[in-house]
C-alpha positions in Angstrom: 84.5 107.0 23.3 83.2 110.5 22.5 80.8 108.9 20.2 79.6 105.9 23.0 79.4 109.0 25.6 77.0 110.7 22.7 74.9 108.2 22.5 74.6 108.1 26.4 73.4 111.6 26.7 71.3 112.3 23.5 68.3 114.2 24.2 66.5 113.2 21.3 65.7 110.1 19.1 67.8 112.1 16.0 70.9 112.8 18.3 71.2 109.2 19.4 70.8 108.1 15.6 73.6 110.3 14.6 76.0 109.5 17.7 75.0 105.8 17.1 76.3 106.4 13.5 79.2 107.8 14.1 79.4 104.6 16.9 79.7 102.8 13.9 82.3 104.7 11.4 84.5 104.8 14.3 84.3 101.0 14.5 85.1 100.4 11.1 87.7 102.7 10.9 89.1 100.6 13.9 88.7 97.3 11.7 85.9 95.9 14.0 83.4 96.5 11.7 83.2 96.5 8.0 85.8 94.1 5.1 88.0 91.8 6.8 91.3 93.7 6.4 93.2 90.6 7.0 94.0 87.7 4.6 95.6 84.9 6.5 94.0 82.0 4.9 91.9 80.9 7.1 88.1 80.2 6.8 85.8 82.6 8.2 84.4 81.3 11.2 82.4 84.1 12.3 78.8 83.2 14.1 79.6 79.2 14.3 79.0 77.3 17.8 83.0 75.8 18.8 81.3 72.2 18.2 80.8 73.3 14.3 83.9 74.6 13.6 87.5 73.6 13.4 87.9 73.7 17.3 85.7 70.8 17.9 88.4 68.5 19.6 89.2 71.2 21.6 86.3 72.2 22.4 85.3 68.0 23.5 88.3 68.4 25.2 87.3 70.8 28.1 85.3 69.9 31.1 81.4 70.3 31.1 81.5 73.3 33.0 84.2 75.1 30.6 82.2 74.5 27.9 79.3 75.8 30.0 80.8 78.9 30.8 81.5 79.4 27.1 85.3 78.1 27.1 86.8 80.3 29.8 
């Protein structure tokens, strides 16, 4: 959070460029970022719409306005 407040109160173009970098090691060092760490077999369905991917049926299975509101 240091790093996000950084950001938030550069002064200049270069200290938001290196806060916004060290956004970003502090990310991957937390796994969100960077190599999967994780090997559980599965196929990587990163950036695919639900109605491309191996939650189709579930995804034809909610109402209109669940899928509308992005499954929630």
């Amino acid at each position: 959070m240091a790093a996000r407040r950084a950001v938030k109160h550069a002064e200049s173009d270069e200290q938001r460029k290196a806060a916004r970098a060290d956004v970003h090691d502090a990310k991957v060092a937390l796994g969100e970022r960077g190599a999967v760490w994780w090997t559980d077999g599965a196929p990587d369905e990163t950036r695919k719409k639900p109605e491309n991917s191996r939650y189709a049926h579930w995804w034809q299975s909610l109402a209109p306005e669940s899928r509308a509101a992005g499954g929630g």
